[in-house]
N, C-alpha and C positions, 0 to 999 in steps of 0.2 A: 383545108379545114382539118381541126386534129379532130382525133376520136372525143374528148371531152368535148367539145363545142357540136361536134354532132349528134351525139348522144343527147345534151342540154337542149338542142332547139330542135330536136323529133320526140321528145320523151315530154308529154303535159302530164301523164299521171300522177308523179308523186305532189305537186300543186292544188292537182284534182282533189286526191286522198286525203291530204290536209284539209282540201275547204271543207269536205266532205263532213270528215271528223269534226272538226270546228260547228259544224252545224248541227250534227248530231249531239255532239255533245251540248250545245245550247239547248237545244230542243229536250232533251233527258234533264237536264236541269228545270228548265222550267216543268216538264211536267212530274219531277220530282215537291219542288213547291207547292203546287197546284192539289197535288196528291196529299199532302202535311196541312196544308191549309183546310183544305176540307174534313179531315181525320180532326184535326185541332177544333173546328165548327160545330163536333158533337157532343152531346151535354155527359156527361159523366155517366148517368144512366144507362144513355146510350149504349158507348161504349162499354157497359157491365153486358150491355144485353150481348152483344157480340162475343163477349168473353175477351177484350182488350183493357189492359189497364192503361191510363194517358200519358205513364212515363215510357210506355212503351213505344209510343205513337212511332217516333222517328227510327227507329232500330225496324219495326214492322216496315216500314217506308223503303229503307234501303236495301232492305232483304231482298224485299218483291221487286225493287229498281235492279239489282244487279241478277234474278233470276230470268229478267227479261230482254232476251237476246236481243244484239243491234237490230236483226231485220223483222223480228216481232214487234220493235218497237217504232222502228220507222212506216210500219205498215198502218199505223193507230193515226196517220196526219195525212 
């Protein structure tokens, strides 16, 4: 057996890390939508009362998505 092929068939982590990411990353996507979706549901007033404007909505969205670290975010599911 050479060293790549044992390396290959003892080593599942980088498989692991992939699906991992793959799901994380599904998961942050959708609760990114989720999050836009319900912001986009509040009536204009609304959002005055908050102190947001509506063209804001998605820039506010992805601010707070990328402030919120992988394992703060996997902890919310």
């Amino acid at each position: 057996m050479t060293h790549c092929e044992k390396t290959a068939s003892t080593s599942p982590a980088p498989a692991l890390s992939l699906a991992v990411w793959i799901t994380t990353f599904i998961h942050r996507q959708r609760y990114r939508q989720a999050a836009l979706k319900n912001m986009r549901r509040l009536s204009d007033r609304e959002l005055h009362d908050i102190g947001i404007d509506r063209r804001d909505i998605t820039a506010l969205v992805d601010r707070e998505m990328s402030r919120m670290r992988t394992d703060e975010f996997r902890s919310r599911f």
